[in-house]
C-alpha positions in Angstrom: -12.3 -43.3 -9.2 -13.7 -40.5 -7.4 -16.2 -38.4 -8.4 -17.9 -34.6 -7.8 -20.9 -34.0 -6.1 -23.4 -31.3 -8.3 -26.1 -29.8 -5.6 -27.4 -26.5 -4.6 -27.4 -24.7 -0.9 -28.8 -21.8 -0.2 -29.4 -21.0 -4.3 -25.2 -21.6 -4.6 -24.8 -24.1 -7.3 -21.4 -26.1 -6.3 -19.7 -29.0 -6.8 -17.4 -30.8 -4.2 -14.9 -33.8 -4.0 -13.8 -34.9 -0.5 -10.3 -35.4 -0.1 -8.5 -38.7 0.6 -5.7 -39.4 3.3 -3.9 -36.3 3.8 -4.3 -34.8 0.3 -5.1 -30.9 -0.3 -8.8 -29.7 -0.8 -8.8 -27.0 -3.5 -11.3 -24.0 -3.3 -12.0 -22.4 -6.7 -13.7 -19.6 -7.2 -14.8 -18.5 -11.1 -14.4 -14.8 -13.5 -17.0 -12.7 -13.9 -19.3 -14.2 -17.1 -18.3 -17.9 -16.6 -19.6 -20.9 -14.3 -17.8 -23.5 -12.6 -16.5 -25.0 -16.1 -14.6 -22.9 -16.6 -12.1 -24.9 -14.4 -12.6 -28.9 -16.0 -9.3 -28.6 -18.0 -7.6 -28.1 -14.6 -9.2 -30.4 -12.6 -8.9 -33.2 -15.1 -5.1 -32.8 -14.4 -5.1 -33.1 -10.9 -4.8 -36.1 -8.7 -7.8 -38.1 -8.1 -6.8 -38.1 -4.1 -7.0 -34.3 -4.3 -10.5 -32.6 -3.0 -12.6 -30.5 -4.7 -14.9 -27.4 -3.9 -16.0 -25.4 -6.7 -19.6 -23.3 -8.0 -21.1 -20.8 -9.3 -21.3 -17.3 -7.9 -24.5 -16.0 -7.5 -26.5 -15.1 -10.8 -24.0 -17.3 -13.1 -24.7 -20.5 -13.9 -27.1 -22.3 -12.2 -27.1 -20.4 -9.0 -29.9 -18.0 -8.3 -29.5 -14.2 -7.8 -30.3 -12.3 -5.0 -31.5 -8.5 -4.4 -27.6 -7.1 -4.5 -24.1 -8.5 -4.3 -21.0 -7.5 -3.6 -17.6 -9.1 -3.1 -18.3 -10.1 0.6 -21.8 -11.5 -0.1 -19.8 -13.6 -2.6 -17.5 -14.5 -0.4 -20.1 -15.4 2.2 -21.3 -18.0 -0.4 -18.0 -19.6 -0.1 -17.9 -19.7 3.7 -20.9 -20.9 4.0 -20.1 -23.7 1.7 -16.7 -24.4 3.8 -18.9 -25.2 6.9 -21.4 -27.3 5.6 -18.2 -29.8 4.4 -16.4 -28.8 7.5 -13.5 -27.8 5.3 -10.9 -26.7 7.7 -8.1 -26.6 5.8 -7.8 -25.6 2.1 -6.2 -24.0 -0.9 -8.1 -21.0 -2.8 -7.8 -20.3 -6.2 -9.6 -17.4 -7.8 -9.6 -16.5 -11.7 -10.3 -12.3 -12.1 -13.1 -11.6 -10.1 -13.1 -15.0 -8.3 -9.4 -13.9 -7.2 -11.0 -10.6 -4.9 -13.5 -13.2 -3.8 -10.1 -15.3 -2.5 -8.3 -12.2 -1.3 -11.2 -11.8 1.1 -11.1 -15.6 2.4 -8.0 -15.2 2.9 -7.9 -12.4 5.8 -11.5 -14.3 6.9 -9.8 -18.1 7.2 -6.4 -17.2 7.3 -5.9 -20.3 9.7 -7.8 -22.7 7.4 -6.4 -21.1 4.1 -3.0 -22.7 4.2 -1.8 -21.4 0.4 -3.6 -18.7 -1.8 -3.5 -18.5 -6.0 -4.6 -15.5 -7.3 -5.4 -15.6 -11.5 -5.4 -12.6 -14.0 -6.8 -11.0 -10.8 -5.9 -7.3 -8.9 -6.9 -5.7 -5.7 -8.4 -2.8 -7.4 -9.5 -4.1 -11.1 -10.7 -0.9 -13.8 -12.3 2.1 -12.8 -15.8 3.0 -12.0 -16.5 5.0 -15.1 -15.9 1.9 -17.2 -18.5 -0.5 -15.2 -20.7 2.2 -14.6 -20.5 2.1 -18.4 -20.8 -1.8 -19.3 -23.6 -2.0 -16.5 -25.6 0.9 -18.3 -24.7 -1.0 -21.4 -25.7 -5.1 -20.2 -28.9 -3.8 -18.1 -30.0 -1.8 -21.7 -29.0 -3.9 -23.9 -27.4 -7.2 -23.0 -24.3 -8.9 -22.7 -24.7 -9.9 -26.6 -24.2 -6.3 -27.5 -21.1 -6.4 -26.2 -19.6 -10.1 -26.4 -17.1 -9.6 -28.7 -15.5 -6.9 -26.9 -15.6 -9.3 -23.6 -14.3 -12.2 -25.3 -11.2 -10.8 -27.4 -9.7 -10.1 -24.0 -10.5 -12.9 -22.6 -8.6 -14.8 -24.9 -5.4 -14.8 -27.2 -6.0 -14.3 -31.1 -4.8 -17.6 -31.9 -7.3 -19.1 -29.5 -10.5 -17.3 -30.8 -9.6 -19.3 -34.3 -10.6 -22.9 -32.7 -13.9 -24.6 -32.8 -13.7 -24.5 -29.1 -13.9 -20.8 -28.9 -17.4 -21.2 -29.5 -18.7 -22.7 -26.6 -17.2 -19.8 -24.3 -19.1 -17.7 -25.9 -22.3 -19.6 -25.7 -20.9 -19.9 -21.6 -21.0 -16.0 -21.6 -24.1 -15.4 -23.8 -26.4 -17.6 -21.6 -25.2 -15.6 -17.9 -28.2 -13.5 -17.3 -27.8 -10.2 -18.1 -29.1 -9.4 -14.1 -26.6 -11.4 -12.5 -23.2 -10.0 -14.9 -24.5 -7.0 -14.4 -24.8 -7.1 -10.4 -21.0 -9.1 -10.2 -20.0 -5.8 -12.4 -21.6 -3.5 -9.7 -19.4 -5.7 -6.7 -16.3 -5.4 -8.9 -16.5 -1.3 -9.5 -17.4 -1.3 -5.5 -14.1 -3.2 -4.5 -10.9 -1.8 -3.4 -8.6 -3.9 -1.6 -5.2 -2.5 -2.0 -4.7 -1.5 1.6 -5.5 -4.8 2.4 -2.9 -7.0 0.7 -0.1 -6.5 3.4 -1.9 -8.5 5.5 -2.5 -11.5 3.3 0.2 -13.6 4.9 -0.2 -17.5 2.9 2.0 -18.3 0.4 1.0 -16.5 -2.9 0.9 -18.0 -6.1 0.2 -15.2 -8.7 -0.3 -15.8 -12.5 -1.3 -14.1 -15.9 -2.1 -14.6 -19.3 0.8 -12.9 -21.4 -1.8 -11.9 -23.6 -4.7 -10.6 -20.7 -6.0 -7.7 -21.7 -8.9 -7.7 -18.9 -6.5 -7.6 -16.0 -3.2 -6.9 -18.1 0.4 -8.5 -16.5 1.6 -5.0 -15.2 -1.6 -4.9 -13.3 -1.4 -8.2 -12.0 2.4 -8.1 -11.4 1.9 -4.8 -9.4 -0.3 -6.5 -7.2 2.1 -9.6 -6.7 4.7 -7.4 -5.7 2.8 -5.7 -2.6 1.6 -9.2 -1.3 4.1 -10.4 1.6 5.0 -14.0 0.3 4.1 -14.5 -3.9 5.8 -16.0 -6.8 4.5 -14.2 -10.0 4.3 -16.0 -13.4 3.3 -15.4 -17.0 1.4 -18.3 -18.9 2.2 -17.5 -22.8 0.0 -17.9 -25.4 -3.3 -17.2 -23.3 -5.5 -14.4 -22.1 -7.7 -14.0 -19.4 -8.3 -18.0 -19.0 -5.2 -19.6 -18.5 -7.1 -22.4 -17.2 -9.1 -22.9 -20.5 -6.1 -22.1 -22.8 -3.0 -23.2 -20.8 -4.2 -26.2 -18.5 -1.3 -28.3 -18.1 0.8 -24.8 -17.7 -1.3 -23.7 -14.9 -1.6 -27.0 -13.0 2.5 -27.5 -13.1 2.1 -23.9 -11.5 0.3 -25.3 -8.9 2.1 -28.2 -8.4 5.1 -26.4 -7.6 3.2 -24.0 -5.8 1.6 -26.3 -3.1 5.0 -28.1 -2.9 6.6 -25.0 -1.2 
């Protein structure tokens, strides 16, 4: 059996799984309020050959903060975690937030980034009156003044009626209120609509049927201006396909990386 690695470099919490023979090394990268959990039900369905890079984005988790973020500091993170495992060739997969993080890599490594799934994720994702709004709101008061807005769109209603439901919301609850509030601020800054022409991998691009963070018209839109993508809906999930729909997503991906 082969197992994940937990360390830290450079204050980036991550875990990582070398690949055997000539299997696939999958980069994930995490939604705003969440760590690098939120992917387990996934990876526990993948083969044991495949390699593994996944952490926490700065101020989530166990990774420490820094003065100000934005989407390429984030996705500097990553890079530097590519060349300390000499990664040279890999998949990314990024859920909401983590998906602009991916959008980036995949202009920055477009040689190394050989296929590219984008989750409940858009180029351009709300507006900046409504983060300028929640940050006002998390920095004030904290994210538990507002968790149960965040968390009925991040998943279906059926879902929010399990004893599981619970520890996502003890995930989001514990993210210090800094660090949401600083990913928030990268979000409202990002804009990368003019930029999707010239992501050029093969495009895997789903959504929860029932997301009403980064809704399917949203995310479809954004499928349909990407050169090469395959859009999907997972039913009966929100904004964490990977949490509600595991098996749904990873036949996704299976069929996906065998294109």
């Amino acid at each position: 059996m082969t197992y994940e690695m937990f360390t830290a470099l450079d204050g980036v919490y991550h875990s990582y799984r070398r690949a055997s023979e000539n299997a696939p090394t999958l980069v994930f990268a995490n939604s705003l309020g969440t760590d690098l959990r939120v992917w387990d039900r996934v990876i526990n369905q993948l083969p044991e050959q495949w390699g593994i890079l996944r952490q926490d984005k700065r101020g989530h988790g166990l990774s420490t903060a820094c003065d100000e973020m934005s989407i390429e500091t984030l996705a500097d993170d990553v890079e530097v975690l590519l060349d300390h495992y000499g990664i040279s060739s890999f998949v990314g997969i990024g859920l909401s937030v983590g998906g602009l993080i991916m959008q980036r890599l995949a202009l920055r490594r477009d040689t190394a980034m050989s296929h590219l799934v984008l989750a409940d994720t858009a180029a351009k994702i709300g507006t900046p009156e409504m983060w300028n709004q929640r940050i006002n709101t998390v920095r004030s008061e904290g994210i538990s003044s507002i968790k149960t807005a965040i968390l009925s769109r991040w998943f279906a209603p059926t879902y929010q009626k399990t004893q599981d439901f619970t520890m996502w919301e003890a995930m989001l609850e514990r993210t210090p209120d800094e660090g949401y509030a600083q990913v928030c601020v990268a979000i409202r800054d990002a804009d990368y609509r003019a930029d999707l022409g010239q992501i050029t991998q093969p495009t895997l691009v789903v959504v929860g049927a029932e997301d009403s963070s980064t809704p399917p018209e949203l995310v479809e839109e954004m499928a349909h201006n990407l050169p090469s993508s395959v859009f999907h809906k997972i039913n009966h999930a929100g904004h964490l396909p990977c949490v509600e729909q595991p098996a749904a997503f990873v036949d996704l991906l299976h069929q996906h990386l065998a294109t």
